[in-house]
C-alpha positions as CSV (number, residue, x, y, z in Angstrom):
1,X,0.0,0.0,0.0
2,X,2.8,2.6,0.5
3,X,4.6,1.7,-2.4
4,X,0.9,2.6,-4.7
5,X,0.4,5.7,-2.7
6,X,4.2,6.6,-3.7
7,X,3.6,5.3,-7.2
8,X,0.2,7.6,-7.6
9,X,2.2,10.7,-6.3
10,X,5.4,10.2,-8.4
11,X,2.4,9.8,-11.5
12,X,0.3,12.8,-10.7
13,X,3.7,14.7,-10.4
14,X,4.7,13.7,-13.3
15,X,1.5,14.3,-16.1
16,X,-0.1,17.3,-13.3
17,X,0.8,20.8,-14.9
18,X,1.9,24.0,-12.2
19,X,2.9,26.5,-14.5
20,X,5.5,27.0,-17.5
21,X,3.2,29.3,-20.1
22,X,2.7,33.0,-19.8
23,X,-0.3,33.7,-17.6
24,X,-2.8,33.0,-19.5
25,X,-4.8,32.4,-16.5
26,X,-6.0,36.2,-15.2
27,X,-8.6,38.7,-15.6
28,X,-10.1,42.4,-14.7
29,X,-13.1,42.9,-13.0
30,X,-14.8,45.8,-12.3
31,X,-18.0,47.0,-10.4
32,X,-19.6,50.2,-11.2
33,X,-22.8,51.4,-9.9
34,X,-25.8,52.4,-12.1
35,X,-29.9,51.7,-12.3
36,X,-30.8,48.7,-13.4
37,X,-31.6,48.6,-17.2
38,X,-34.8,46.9,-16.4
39,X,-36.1,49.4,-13.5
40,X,-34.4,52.1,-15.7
41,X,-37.5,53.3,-18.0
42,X,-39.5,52.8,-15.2
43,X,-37.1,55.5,-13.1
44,X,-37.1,58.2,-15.9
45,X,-40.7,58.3,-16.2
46,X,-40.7,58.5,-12.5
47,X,-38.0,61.8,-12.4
48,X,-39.4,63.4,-15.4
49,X,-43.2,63.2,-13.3
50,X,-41.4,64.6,-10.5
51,X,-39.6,67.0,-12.1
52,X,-43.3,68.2,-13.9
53,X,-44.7,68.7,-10.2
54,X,-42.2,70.9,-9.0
55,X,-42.4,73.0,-11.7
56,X,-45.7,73.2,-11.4
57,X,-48.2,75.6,-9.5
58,X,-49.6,72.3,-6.9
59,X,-50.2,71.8,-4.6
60,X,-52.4,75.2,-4.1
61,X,-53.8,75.6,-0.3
62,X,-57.7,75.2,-0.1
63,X,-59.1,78.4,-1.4
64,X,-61.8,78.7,1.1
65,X,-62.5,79.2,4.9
66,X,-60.8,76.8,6.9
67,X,-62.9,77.9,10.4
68,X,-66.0,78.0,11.6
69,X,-67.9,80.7,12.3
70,X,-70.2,81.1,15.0
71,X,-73.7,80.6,13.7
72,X,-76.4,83.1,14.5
73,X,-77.5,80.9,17.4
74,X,-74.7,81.5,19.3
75,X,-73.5,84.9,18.4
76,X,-77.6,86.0,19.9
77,X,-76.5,83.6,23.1
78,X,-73.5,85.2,24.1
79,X,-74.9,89.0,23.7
80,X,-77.7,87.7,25.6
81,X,-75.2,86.5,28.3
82,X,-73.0,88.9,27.9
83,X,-76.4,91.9,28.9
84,X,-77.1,89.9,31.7
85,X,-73.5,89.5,32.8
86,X,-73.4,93.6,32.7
87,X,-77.1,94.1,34.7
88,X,-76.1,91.6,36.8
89,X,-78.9,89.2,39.1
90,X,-81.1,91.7,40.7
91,X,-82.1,89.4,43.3
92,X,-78.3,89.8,44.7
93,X,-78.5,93.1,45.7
94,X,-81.7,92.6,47.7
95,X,-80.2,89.1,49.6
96,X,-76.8,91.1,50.2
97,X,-79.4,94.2,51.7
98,X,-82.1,91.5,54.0
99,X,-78.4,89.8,55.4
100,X,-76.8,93.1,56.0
101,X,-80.0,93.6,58.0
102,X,-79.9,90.6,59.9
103,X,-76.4,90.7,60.9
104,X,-77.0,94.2,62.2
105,X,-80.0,93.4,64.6
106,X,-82.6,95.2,63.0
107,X,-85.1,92.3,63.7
108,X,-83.7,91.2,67.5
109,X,-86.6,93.9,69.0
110,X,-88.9,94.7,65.9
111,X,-90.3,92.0,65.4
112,X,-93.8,92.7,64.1
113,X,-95.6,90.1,65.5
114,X,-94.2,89.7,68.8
115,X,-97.4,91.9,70.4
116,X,-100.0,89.3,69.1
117,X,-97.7,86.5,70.4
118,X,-97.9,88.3,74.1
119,X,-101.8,89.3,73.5
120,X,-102.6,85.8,73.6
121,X,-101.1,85.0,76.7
122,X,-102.5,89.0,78.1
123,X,-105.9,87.1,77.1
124,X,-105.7,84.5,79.5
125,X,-104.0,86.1,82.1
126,X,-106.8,88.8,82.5
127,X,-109.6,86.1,82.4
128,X,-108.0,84.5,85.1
129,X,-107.3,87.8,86.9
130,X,-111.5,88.9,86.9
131,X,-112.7,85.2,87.8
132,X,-110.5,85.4,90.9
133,X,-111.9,88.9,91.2
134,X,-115.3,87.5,91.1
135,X,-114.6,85.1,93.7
136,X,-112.8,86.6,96.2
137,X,-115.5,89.0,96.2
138,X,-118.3,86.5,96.3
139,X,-116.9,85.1,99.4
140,X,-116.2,88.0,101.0
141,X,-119.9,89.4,100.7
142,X,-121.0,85.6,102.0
143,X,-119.1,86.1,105.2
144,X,-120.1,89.9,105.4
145,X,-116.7,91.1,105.0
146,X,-116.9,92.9,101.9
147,X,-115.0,95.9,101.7
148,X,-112.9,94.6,104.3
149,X,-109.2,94.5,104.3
150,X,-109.5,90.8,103.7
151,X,-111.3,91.8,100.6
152,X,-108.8,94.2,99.2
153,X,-106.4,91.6,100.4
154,X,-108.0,89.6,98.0
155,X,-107.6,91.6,95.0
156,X,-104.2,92.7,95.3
157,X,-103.2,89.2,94.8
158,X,-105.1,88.1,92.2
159,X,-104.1,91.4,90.2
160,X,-100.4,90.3,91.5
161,X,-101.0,87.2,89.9
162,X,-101.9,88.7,86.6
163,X,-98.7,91.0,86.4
164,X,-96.7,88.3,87.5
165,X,-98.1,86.2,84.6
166,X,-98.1,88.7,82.0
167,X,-94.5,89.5,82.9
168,X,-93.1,85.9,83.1
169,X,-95.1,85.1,79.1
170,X,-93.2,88.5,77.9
171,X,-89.7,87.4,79.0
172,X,-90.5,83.7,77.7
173,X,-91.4,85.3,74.1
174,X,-89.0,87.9,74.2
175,X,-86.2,85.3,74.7
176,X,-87.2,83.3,72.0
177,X,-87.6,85.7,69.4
178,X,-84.0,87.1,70.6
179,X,-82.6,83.3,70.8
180,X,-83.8,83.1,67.0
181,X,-82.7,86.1,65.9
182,X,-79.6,85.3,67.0
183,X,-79.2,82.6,65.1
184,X,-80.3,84.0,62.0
185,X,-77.7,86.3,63.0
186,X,-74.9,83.8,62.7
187,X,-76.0,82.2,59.6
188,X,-76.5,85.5,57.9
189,X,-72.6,86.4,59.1
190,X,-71.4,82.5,57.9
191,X,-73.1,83.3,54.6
192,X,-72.0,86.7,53.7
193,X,-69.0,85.9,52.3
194,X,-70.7,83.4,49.9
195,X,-73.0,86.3,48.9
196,X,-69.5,88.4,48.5
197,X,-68.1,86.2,45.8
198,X,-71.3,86.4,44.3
199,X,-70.8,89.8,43.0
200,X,-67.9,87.8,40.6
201,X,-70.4,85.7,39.4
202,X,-71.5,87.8,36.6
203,X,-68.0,89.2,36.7
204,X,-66.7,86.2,35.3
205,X,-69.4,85.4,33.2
206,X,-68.7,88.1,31.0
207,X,-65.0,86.9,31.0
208,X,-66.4,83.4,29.5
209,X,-67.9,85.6,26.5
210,X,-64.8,87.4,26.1
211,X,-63.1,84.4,25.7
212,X,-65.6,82.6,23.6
213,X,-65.2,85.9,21.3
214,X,-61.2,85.2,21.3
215,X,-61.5,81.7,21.0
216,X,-63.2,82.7,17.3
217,X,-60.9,85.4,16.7
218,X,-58.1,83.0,17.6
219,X,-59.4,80.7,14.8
220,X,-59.4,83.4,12.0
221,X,-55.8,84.3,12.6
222,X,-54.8,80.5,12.8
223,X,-56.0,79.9,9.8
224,X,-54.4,83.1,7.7
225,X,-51.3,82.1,9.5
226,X,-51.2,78.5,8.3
227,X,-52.2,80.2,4.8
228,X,-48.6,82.2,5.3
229,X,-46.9,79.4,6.4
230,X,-47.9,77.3,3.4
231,X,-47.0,79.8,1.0
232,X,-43.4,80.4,2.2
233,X,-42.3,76.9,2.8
234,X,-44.0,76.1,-0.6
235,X,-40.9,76.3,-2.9
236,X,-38.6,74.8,-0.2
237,X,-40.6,71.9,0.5
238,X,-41.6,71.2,-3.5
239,X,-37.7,71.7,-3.8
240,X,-37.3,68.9,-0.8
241,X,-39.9,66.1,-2.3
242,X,-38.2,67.0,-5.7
243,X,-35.0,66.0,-4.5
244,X,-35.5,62.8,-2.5
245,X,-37.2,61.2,-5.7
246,X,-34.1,61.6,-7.0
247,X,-31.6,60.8,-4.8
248,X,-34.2,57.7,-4.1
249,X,-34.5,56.6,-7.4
250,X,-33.3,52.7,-7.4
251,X,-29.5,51.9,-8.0
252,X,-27.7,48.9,-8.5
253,X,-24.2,47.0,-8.9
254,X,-23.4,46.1,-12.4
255,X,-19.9,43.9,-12.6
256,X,-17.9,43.6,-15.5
257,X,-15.5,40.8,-15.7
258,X,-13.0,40.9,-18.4
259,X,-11.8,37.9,-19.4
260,X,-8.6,36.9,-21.0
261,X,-8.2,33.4,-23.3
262,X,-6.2,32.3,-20.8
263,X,-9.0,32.2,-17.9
264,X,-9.0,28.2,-16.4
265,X,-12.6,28.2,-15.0
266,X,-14.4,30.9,-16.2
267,X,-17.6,33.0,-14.3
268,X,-20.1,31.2,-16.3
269,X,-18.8,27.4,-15.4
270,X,-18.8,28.3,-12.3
271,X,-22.0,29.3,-12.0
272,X,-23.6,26.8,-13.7
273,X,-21.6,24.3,-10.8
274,X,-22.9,26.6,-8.3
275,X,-19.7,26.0,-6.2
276,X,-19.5,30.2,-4.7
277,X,-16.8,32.3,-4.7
278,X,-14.5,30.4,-2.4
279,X,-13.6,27.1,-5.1
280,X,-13.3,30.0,-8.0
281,X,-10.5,32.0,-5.9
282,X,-8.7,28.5,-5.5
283,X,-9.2,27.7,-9.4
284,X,-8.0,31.5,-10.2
285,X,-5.1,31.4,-7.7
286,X,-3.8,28.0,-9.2
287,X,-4.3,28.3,-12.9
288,X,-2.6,32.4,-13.1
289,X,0.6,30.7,-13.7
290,X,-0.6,27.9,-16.2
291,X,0.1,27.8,-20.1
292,X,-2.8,29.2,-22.0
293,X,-3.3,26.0,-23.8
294,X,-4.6,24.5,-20.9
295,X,-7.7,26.8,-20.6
296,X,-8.0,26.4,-24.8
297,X,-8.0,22.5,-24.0
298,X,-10.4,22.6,-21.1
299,X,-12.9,24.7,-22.5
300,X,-12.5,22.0,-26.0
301,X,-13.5,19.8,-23.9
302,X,-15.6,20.8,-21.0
303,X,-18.0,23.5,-22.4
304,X,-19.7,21.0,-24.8
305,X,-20.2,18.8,-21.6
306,X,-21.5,21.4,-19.7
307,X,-24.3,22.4,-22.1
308,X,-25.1,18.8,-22.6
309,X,-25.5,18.2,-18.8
310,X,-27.4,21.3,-17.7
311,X,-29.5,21.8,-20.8
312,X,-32.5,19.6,-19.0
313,X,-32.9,17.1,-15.9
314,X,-33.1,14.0,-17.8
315,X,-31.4,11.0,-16.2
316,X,-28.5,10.7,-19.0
317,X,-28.0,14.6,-18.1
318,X,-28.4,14.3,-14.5
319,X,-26.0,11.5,-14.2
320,X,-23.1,13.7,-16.4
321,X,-23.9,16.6,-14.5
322,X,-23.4,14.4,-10.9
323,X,-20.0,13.3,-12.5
324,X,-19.4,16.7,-13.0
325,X,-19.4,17.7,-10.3
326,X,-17.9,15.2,-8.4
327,X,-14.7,15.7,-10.3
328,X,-14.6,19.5,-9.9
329,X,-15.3,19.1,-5.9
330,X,-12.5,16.7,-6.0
331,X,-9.7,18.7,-8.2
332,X,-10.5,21.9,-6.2
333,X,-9.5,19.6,-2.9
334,X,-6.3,18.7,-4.1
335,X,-5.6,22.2,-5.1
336,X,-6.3,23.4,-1.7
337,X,-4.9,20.5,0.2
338,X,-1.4,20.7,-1.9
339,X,-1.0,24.0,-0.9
340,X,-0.3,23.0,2.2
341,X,1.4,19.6,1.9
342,X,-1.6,17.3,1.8
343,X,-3.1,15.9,-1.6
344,X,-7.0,14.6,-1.7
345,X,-6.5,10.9,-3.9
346,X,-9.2,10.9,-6.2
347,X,-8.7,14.7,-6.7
348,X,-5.0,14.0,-7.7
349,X,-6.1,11.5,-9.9
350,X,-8.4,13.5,-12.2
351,X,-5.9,15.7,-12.2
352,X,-2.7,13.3,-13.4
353,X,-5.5,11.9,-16.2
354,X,-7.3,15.6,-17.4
355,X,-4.8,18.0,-17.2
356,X,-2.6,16.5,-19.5
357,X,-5.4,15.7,-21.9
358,X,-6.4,19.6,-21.8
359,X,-2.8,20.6,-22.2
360,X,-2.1,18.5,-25.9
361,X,-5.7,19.4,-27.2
362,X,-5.0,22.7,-26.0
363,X,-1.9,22.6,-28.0
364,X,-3.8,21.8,-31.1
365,X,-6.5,23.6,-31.5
């Protein structure tokens, strides 16, 4: 076994080409950027419509009023609110007038009907005052003793009694209507400075029309401001969309490979193996130093094959395409590998049997 592992190394050596010709083997590439010739027509049209609207008069602002005016509804409401808010409540002045009253004690000994409150009570007091009258007398004249000091006795009490009486029901009512009064006193004083701030209420109802008024005016000038506005920015902002169509109209990369005959695997082959860009720098890197009549030979005798394989998906095809690419995955291996003193067998092999083949047909034709 070592001495056929020797022998297949001393034969791939020995029919497996490195270099000897001029380079044959390079090419220039270069990328440049530009619009895609399909999206290009498409582009132009699209610039030339842009370039139409900015030289245009559009977009205009809306001709019209762009706020509301008050209707007729409203402008009859707040005159309406805004008399009363100047006449103010009349009932105010006369509650700020009866608590002023109050709070000064004007009622704490006028009260009106305090008399027929104490007449009442005068009433009964009398009527009890002439039937004790009646019968101290009565019993004085039955035990002869009328006009006696017992009699007069008598009668001094009973009108005693009636003073006493008429006095006590006077201080009762008279302390009552001043415990009342009093009250109404305090409440009047806890609620006078409520019926202070109401002289503000109409105050600041005629602020609220004010404002309502502003809140229209406000709306006028909005709206010949944003009319100003528009206008100046007009050109600027025409000028703006103008320019971002074009600076966002659609570019590409277009690459341009130039090729010389002495290429080994060119951009299309590869493609067509679908290998990337990793095998095709290996095949570049290895066949720059190559004679040129290896690349004439391969592509002699490989492009035909190629067509044949990838024309359709046939089996015959799909079986010439496998072997293909089984040889190119191989070869590429053994390029790699040898660079750095390994070899991949079967690689080596196609190599030592098709690269000499290449070279002599490359010669000839």
């Amino acid at each position: 076994m070592i001495t056929l592992h020797k022998w297949l190394d001393s034969l791939v050596d020995n029919f497996t080409f490195y270099g000897g010709g001029g380079k044959g083997g390079g090419g220039e590439s270069s990328t440049q950027q530009g619009i895609d010739p399909m999206l290009k027509p498409y582009v132009q049209y699209g610039l030339n419509e842009a370039k139409s609207l900015y030289q245009s008069g559009v977009p205009n602002y809306y001709p019209g009023q762009t706020f509301v005016s008050p209707s007729e509804q409203t402008q009859a409401a707040l005159q309406a609110q805004q008399n009363r808010a100047l006449q103010g409540n009349p009932l105010l002045p006369a509650a700020q007038q009866q608590q002023q009253a109050v709070i000064q004690g004007q009622y704490l000994q006028n009260n009106p009907y305090f008399n027929q409150a104490l007449a009442g009570a005068a009433q009964g007091a009398q009527q009890n005052y002439f039937d004790a009258i009646r019968q101290a007398q009565s019993s004085a004249s039955q035990a002869g003793r009328y006009g006696s000091n017992v009699s007069a006795d008598l009668q001094n009490r009973a009108a005693q009694t009636m003073a006493n009486t008429l006095a006590n029901k006077y201080g009762e009512l008279a302390y009552q209507n001043y415990g009342a009064e009093r009250g109404a006193q305090n409440a009047a004083a806890l609620a006078a400075p409520q019926l202070a701030a109401a002289d503000y209420t109409d105050i600041a109802q005629l602020g609220k029309v004010g404002q309502q008024m502003e809140d229209y005016q406000q709306q006028a000038l909005q709206s010949d401001i944003d009319r100003f506005n528009f206008e100046q920015n007009l050109p600027q902002n025409k000028l703006n969309q103008f320019l971002s169509q074009v600076y966002g109209a659609p570019m590409g990369t277009t690459s341009t490979t130039t090729q010389s005959s002495g290429k080994i695997i060119c951009t299309a082959m590869n493609h067509v193996y679908g290998f990337g860009s990793f095998r095709q720098a290996i095949w570049l890197k290895h066949s720059a130093d190559l004679d040129p009549a290896y690349e004439r030979g391969y592509h002699a005798v490989f492009l035909p094959i190629l067509m044949f394989a990838y024309k359709n998906t046939n089996p015959v095809r799909k079986l010439v395409r496998n072997v293909l690419e089984h040889v190119a995955r191989h070869r590429t291996a053994d390029i790699w590998k040898q660079k750095r003193g390994k070899r991949d067998k079967l690689g080596m092999i196609y190599r030592a049997i098709f690269e000499p083949i290449c070279y002599v047909i490359g010669k000839v034709v």
